[in-house]
C-alpha positions as CSV (number, residue, x, y, z in Angstrom):
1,X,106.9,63.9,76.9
2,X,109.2,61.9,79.0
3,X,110.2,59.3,75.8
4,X,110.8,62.4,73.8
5,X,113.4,63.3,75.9
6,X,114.8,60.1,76.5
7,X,114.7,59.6,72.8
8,X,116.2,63.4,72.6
9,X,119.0,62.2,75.1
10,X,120.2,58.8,73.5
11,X,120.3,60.5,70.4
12,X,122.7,62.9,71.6
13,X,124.7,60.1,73.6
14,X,124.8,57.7,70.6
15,X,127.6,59.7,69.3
16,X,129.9,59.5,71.9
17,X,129.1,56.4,73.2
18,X,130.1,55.1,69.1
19,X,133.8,57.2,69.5
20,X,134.7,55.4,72.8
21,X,133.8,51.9,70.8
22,X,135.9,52.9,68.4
23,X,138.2,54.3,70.8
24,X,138.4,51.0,72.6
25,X,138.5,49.0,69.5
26,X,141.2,50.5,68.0
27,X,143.6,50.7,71.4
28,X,142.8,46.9,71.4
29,X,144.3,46.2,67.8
30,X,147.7,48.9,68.8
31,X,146.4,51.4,65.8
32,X,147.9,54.9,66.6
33,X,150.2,56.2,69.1
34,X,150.5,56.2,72.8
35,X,151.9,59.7,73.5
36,X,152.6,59.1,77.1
37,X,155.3,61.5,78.6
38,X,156.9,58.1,80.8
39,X,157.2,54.3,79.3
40,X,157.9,51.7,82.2
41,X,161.4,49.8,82.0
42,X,162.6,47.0,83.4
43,X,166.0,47.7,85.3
44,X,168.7,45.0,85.0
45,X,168.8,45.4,88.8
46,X,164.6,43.8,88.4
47,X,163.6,47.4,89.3
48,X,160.6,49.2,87.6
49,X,161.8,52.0,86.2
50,X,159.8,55.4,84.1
51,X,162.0,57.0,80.8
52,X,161.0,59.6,78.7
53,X,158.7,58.1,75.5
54,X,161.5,58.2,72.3
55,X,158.0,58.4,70.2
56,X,156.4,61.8,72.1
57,X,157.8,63.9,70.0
58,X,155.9,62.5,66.7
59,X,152.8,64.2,68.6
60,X,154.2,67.7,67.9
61,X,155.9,67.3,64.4
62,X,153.4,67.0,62.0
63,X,153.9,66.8,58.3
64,X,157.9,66.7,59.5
65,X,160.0,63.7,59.0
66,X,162.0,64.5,62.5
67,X,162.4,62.6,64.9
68,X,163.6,65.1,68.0
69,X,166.5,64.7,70.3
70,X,165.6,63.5,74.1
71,X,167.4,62.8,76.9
72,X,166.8,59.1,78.7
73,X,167.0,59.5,82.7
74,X,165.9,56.8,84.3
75,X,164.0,57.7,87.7
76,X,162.3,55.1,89.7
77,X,158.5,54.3,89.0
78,X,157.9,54.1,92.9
79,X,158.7,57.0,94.8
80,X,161.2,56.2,98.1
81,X,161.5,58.5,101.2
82,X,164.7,59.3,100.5
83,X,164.2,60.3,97.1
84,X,164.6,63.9,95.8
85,X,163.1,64.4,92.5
86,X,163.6,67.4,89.8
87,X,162.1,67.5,86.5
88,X,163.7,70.1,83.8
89,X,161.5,71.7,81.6
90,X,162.5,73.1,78.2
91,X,163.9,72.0,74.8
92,X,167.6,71.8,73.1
93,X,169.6,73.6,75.3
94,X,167.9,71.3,78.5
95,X,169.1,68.7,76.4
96,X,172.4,69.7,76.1
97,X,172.9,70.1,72.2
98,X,175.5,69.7,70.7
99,X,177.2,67.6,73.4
100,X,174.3,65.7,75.3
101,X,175.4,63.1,77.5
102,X,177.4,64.4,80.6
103,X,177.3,67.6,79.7
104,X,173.5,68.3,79.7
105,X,173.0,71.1,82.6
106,X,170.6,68.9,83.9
107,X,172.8,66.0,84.5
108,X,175.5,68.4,85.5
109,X,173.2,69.5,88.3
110,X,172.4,65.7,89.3
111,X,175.7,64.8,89.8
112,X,176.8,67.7,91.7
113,X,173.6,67.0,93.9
114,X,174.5,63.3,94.2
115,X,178.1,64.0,95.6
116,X,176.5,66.8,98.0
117,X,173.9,64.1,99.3
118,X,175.0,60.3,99.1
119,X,172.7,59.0,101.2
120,X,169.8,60.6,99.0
121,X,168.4,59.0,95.7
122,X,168.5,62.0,93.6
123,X,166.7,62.2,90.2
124,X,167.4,64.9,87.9
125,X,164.9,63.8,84.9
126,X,165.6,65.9,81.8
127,X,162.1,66.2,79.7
128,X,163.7,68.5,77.5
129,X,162.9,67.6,73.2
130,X,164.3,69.6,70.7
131,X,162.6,72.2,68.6
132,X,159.5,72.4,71.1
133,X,158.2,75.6,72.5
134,X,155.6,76.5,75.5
135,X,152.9,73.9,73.7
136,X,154.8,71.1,74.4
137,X,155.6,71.9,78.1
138,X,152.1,72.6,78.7
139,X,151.1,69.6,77.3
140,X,153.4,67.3,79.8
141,X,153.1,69.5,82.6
142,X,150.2,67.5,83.7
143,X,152.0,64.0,83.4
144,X,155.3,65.5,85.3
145,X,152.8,66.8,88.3
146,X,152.0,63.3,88.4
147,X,155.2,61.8,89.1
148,X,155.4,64.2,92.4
149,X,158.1,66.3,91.8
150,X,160.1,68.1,94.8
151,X,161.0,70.5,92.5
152,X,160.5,71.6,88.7
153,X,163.1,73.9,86.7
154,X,162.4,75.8,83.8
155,X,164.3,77.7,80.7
156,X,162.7,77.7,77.6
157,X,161.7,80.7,75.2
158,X,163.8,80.6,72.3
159,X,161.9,77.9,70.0
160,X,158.5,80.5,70.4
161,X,158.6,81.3,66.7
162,X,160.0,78.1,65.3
163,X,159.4,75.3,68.1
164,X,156.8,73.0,67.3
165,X,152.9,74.8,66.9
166,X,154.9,78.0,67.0
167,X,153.6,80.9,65.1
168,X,156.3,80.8,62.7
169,X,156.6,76.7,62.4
170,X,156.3,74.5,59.5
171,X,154.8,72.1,62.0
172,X,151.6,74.0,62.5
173,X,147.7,73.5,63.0
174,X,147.0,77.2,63.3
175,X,147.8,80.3,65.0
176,X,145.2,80.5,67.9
177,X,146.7,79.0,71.3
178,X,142.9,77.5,72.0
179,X,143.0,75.7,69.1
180,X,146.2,74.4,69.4
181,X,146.2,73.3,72.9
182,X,142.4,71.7,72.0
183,X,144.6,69.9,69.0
184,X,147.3,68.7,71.7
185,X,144.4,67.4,74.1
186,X,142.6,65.3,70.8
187,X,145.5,64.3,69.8
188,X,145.5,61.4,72.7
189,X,142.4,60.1,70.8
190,X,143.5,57.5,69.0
191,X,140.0,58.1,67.0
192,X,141.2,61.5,66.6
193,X,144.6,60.2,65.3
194,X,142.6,57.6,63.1
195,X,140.4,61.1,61.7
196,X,143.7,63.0,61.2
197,X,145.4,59.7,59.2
198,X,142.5,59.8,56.8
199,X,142.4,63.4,56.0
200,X,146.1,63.1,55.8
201,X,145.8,60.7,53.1
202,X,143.0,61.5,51.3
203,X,144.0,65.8,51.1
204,X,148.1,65.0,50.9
205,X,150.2,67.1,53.5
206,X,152.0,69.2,50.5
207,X,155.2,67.9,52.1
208,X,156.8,67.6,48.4
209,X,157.2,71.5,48.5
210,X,158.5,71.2,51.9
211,X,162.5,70.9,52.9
212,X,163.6,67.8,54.4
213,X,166.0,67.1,57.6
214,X,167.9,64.5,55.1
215,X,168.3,67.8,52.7
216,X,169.3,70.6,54.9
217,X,169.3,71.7,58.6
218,X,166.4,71.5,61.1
219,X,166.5,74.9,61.6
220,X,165.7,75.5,57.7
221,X,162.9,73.1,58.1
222,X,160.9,74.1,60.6
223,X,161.3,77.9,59.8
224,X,157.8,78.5,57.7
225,X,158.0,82.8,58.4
226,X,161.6,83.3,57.8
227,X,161.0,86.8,58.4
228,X,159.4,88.1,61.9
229,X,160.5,92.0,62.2
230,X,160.3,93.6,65.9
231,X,157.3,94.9,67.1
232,X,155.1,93.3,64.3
233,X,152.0,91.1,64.8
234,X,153.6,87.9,64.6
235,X,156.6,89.0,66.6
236,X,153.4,89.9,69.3
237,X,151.8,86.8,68.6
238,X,155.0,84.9,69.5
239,X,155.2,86.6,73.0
240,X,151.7,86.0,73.7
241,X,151.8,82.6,73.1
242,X,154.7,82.4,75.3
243,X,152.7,84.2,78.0
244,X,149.9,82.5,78.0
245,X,151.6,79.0,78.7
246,X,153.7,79.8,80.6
247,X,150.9,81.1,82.9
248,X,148.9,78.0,82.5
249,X,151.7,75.9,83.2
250,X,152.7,77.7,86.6
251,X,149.1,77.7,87.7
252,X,149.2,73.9,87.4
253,X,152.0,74.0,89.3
254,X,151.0,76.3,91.8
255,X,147.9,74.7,92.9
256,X,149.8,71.5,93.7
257,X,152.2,73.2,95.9
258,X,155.0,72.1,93.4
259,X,158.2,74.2,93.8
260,X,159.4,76.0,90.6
261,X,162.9,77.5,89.2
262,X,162.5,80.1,86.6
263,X,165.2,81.2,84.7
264,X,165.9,84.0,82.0
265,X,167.7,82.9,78.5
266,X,171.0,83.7,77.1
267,X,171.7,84.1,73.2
268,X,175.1,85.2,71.6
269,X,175.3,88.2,70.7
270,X,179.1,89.7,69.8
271,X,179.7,86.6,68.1
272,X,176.7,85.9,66.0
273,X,176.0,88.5,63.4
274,X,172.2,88.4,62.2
275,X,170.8,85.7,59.8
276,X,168.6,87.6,57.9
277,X,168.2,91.8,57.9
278,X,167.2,94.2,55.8
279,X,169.2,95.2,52.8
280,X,172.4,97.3,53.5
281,X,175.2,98.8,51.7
282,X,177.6,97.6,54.6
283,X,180.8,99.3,51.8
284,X,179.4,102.9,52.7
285,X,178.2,102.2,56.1
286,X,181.7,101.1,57.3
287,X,182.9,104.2,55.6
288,X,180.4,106.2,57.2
289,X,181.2,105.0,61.0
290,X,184.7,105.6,60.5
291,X,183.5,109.5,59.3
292,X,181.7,109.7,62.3
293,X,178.6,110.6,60.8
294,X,175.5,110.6,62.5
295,X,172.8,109.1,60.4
296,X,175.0,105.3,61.5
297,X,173.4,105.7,64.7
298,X,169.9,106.2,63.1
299,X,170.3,103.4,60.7
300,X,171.1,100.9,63.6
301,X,168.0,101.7,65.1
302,X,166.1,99.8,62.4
303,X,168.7,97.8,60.3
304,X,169.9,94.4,62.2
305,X,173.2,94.2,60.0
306,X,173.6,97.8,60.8
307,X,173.3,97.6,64.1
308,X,176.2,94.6,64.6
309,X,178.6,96.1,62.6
310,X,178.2,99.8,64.4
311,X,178.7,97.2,67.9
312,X,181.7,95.0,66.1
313,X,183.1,98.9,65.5
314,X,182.4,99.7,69.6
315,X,184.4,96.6,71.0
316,X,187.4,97.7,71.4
317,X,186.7,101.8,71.6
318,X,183.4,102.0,73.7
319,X,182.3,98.5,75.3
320,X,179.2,100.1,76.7
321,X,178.0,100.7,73.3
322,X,179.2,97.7,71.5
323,X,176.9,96.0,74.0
324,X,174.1,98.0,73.4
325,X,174.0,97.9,69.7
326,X,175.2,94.5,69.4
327,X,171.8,93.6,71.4
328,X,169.7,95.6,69.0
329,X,171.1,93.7,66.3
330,X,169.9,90.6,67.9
331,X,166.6,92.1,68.6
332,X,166.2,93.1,65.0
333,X,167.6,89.7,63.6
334,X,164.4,89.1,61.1
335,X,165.1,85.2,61.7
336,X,164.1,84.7,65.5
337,X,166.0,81.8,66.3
338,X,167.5,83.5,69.1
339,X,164.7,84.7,72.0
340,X,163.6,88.6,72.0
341,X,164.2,90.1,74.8
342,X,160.3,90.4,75.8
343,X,160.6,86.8,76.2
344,X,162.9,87.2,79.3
345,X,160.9,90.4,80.3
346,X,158.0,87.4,80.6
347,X,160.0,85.3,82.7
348,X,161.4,87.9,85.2
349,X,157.5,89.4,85.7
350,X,156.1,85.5,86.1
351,X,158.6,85.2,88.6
352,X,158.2,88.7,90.2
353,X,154.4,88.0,90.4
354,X,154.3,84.6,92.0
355,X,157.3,85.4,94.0
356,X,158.9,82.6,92.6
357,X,162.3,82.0,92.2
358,X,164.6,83.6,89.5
359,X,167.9,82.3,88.1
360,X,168.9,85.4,86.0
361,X,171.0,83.3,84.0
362,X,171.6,86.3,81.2
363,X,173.0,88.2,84.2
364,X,175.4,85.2,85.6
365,X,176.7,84.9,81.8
366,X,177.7,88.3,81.2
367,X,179.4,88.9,84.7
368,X,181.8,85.7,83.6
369,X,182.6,87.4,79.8
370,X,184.8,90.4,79.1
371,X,182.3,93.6,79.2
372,X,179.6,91.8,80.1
373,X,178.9,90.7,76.3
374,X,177.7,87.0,75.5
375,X,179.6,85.6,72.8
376,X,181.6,82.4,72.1
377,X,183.5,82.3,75.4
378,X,180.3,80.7,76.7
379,X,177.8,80.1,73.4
380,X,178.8,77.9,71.3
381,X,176.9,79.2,68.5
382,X,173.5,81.2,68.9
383,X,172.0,79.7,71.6
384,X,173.1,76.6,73.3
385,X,176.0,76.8,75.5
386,X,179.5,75.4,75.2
387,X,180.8,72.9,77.8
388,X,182.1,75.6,80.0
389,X,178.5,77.5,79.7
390,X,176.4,74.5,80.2
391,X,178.3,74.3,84.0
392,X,178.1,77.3,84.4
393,X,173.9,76.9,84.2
394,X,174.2,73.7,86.4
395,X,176.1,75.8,88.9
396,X,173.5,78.9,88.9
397,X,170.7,76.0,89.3
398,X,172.9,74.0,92.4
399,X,173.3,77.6,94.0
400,X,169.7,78.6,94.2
401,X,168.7,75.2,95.1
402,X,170.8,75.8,98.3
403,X,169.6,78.8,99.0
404,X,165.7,77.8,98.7
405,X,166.8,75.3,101.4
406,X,164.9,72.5,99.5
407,X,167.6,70.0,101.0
408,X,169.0,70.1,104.3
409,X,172.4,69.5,105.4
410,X,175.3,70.6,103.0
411,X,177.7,69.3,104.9
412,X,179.3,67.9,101.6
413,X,178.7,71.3,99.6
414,X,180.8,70.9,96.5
415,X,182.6,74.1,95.8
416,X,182.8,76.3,92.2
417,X,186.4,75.1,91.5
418,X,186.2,71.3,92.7
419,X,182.8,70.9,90.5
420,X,184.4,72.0,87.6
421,X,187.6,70.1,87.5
422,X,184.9,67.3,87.7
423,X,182.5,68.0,84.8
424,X,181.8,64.3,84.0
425,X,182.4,64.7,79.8
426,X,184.6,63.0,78.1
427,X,186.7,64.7,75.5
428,X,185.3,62.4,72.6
429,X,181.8,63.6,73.4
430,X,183.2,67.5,74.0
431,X,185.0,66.8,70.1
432,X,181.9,65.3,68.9
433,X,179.5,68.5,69.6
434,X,182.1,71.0,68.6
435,X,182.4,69.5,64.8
436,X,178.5,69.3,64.7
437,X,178.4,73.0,65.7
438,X,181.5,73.7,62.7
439,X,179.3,71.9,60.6
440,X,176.0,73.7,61.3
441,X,177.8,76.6,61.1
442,X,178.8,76.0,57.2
443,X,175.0,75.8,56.9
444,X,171.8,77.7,56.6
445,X,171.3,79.9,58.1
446,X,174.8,80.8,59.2
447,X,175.2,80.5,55.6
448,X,172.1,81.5,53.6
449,X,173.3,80.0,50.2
450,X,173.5,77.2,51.7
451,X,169.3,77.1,51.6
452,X,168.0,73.6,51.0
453,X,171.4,71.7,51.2
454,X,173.5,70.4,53.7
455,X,178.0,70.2,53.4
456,X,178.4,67.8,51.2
457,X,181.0,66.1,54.0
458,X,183.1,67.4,56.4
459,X,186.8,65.8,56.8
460,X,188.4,66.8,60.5
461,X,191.8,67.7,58.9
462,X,194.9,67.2,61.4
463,X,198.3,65.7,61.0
464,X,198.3,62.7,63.5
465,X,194.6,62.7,65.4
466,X,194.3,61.7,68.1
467,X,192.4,58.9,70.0
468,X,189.8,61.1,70.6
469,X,189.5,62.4,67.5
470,X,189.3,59.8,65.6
471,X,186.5,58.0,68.0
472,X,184.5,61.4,67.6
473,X,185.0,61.6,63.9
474,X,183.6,57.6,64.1
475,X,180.6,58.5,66.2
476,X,179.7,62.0,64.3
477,X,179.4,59.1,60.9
478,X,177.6,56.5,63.2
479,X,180.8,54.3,62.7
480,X,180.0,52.4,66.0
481,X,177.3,52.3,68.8
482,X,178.0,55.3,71.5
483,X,178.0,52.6,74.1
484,X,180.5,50.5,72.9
485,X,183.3,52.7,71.5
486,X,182.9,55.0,74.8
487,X,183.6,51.5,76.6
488,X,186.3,50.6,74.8
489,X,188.0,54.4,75.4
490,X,187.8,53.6,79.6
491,X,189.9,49.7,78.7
492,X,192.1,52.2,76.7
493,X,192.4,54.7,79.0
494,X,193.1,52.4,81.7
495,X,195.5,50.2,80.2
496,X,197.7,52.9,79.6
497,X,197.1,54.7,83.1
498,X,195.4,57.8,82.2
499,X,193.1,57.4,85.0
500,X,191.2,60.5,85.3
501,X,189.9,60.2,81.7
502,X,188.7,56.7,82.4
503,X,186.8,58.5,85.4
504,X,185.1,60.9,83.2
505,X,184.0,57.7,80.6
506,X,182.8,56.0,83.9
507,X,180.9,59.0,85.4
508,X,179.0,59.4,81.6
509,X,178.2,55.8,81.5
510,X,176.6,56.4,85.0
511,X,174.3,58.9,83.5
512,X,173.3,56.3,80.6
513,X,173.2,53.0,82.8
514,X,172.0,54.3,86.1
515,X,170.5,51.3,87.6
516,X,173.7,49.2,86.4
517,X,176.1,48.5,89.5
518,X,179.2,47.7,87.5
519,X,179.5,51.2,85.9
520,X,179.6,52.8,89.7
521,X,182.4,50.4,90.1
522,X,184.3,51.4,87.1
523,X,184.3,55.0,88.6
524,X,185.0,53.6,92.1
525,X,188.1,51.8,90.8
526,X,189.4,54.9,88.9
527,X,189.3,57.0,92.1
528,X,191.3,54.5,94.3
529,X,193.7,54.8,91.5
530,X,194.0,58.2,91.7
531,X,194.3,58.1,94.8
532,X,190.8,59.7,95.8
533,X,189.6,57.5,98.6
534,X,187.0,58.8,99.8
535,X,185.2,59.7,96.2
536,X,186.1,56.1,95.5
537,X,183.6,54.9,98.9
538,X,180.9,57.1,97.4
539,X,180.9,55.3,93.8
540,X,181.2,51.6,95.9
541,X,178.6,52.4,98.2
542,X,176.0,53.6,95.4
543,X,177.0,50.1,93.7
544,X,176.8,48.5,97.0
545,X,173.6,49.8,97.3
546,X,172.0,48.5,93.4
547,X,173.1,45.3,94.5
548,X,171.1,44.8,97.5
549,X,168.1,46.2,95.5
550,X,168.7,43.6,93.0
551,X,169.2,40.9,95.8
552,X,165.7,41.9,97.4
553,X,164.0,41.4,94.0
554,X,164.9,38.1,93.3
């Protein structure tokens, strides 16, 4: 009896024992991916350094050819006292799309921090990856909880439908959040991976029906259900999935006592119509508003296009309603690239049961816009934030920080006004997002003709461009490495003694080269010559300060 259940019980272990051989054999010959969230670096300084893994984001786009956009931050691997750590959460607008570099909210927020405390070593880490939804930050949340965060800040919602494993995705494994997050977890299996390969190969992925980011836009890519009415069982599906992360994920981060930002989503609305509605005979509905006849109203209750031209008609006459039907047209958009507004309804009661705290950052946007209605003042198209938008965020996030009292001692509080006449973005950078934002905007789905193709070329037309123009013109057609052709603007900038720009090309090399002493130096020297002493000391002593770690590791 006993051998039969011995026998009974190798049986059932001989399985599992031959994955983990396998498992082991093929992490020994480098077959699959490591999808870590950190990789370790080397400083120059001879400090170990963690950076977000460039190849994570294959784990989430299968059957895609994309590779998606990440921030690099560089936080130390070991931990100091005087360390304050904050991880963002979320996926192209924590990047910073289209403008990245400085003018990511994140990195916004991390330099105004830095300036408030110098004598603190403070990491904003930006884990933001384009076209991900709730899956993705799940999936990390683990791997961020062990790098012992003092703080975590969240805004994500609008890539539910689309983002990665969404509902509506081309880059899909199913529609059941079990399965998906079991899929994320095997995934890590390189004998999983191996499984996946074969299957892969020997089935095809059907990827020659499917559009490619060489032909047309992202968003045309990963949009599988182009059309997802209000109300309808994907539309639910999409909330619910969103829900259910986003619970998960704040349990995780609940039971390890980790502080957590939450924070409500902003979309434009006046200046956006919708991509896709139903049909409409927008001739005799025009006529029909201007005749004052009430069936308009009824139609906008169910017609997206209907609905944003009745608000267009309201803007000047009646700002209350512009704003309310110009919301319902966004709600009602069949092409949810922008967040319903049950998505923000999930955040708010997360936050309301947890007591956690809330950045209403719809609210802060509309009481900075005429009438309270988001639109290109802010937005630079339908979601992500213009330069002016994207500090305004940083600022919302700096403010409740303060008040949460996670950081004592603001005796260096830097105020609204002085923040923002030092956003650390250059104007080639600023020039490069807003002519990838007129391009995207000659494309689907802005325009829907444009369906499977992308401009053919864009030429920046202007008598006489400048400097700036032409450098951004050379980096949006990868005429030159970022690095070097940002350097060479600071030589230019300070050879002819335009000082403050220099400043702003030091201050974003900063953000790229953190543990480099010489670019703290290059914004040191830019302050004395503006006459800014005393932000000078603070740029010398941070150099000062990667110096002496470099000394003590030799």
């Amino acid at each position: 009896m006993k051998k039969k259940i011995l026998f009974r019980i190798i049986a059932a272990a001989l399985p599992i024992i031959l994955i983990l051989l396998v498992e082991v054999v093929l992490r020994l010959f480098g077959y699959g991916e490591g999808y870590q969230l950190f990789n370790r670096v080397r400083g120059e300084n001879g400090v170990e350094y963690l950076v977000v893994n460039p190849n994570l984001s294959k784990k989430y786009f299968k059957d895609t050819d994309f590779r998606a956009d990440s921030q690099f931050d560089l936080f130390l691997r070991q931990k100091t006292d005087s360390t304050f750590r904050v991880f963002v959460q979320g996926a192209s607008t924590v990047v910073g799309y289209p403008f990245y570099r400085g003018a990511s909210f994140p990195r916004l927020l991390k330099h105004r921090l830095s300036r408030t405390f110098p004598e603190k070593n403070v990491e904003v880490v930006n884990t933001g990856i384009t076209a991900v939804n709730s899956y993705t930050l799940w999936d990390v949340t683990d791997k961020i909880i062990d790098q012992k965060p003092d703080l975590v800040i969240i805004y994500a919602g609008h890539n539910e439908y689309y983002g990665a494993l969404g509902v509506g995705s081309s880059a899909s494994v199913g529609s059941h959040p079990v399965l998906v997050r079991s899929y994320l977890k095997l995934k890590n299996l390189r004998f999983f991976q191996l499984i996946e390969n074969a299957l892969t190969g020997l089935m095809g992925t059907g990827s020659q029906n499917k559009k490619s980011v060489t032909e047309t836009t992202l968003m045309e890519v990963m949009a599988k259900e182009q059309e997802i009415p209000l109300n309808s069982e994907a539309f639910a599906a999409g909330i619910s999935q969103f829900e259910g992360n986003l619970k998960r994920i704040l349990d995780k981060y609940e039971r390890h006592g980790i502080p957590v930002i939450l924070s409500t989503l902003v979309s434009n609305e006046k200046d956006v119509k919708p991509f896709i509605s139903d049909d409409l005979d927008k001739e005799n509905l025009v006529e029909s508003i201007e005749e004052n006849k009430p069936e308009v109203h009824e139609l906008a209750q169910n017609n997206a296009d209907a609905a944003y031209i009745l608000g267009q008609h309201y803007l000047e006459r009646n700002p209350d309603s512009a704003k309310k039907y110009l919301h319902l047209a966004k709600e009602l958009d069949l092409l949810r690239f922008r967040a319903p507004e049950k998505i923000n309804e999930v955040i708010m009661q997360q936050a309301h049961e947890r007591k956690l705290p809330l950045v209403d950052m719809k609210k802060i946007f509309e009481s900075k816009v005429p009438n309270g209605i988001l639109g290109d003042e802010l937005v630079a198209e339908h979601v992500h934030p213009n330069v002016e938008g994207y500090f305004v965020m940083a600022d919302a996030f700096y403010e409740k920080v303060k008040a949460l009292n996670l950081l004592e001692n603001w005796e260096h509080y830097v105020p609204y006004e002085e923040a923002f006449d030092d956003i650390p973005v250059t104007q080639i950078d600023s020039l490069k997002g807003k002519l990838a934002v007129e391009i995207l905007k000659q494309s689907w789905p802005y325009d829907l003709s444009m369906s499977g193709t992308k401009p053919v070329g864009y030429n920046y037309v202007t008598q006489n461009p400048t400097f700036e123009e032409t450098t951004a013109i050379n980096l949006h057609n990868h005429q030159g490495q970022w690095q070097y052709l940002i350097t060479q603007a600071y030589h230019k900038y300070n050879e002819d003694g335009d000082y403050k720009k220099a400043l702003k090309v030091a201050q974003t090399l900063i953000f790229e080269f953190p543990e480099q002493f010489k670019v703290y130096e290059m914004a040191g020297e830019m302050c004395q010559k503006l006459g800014d002493d005393a932000y000078a000391e603070y740029y010398f002593k941070k150099s000062g300060y990667l110096k002496s770690m470099k000394v003590s590791q030799e």
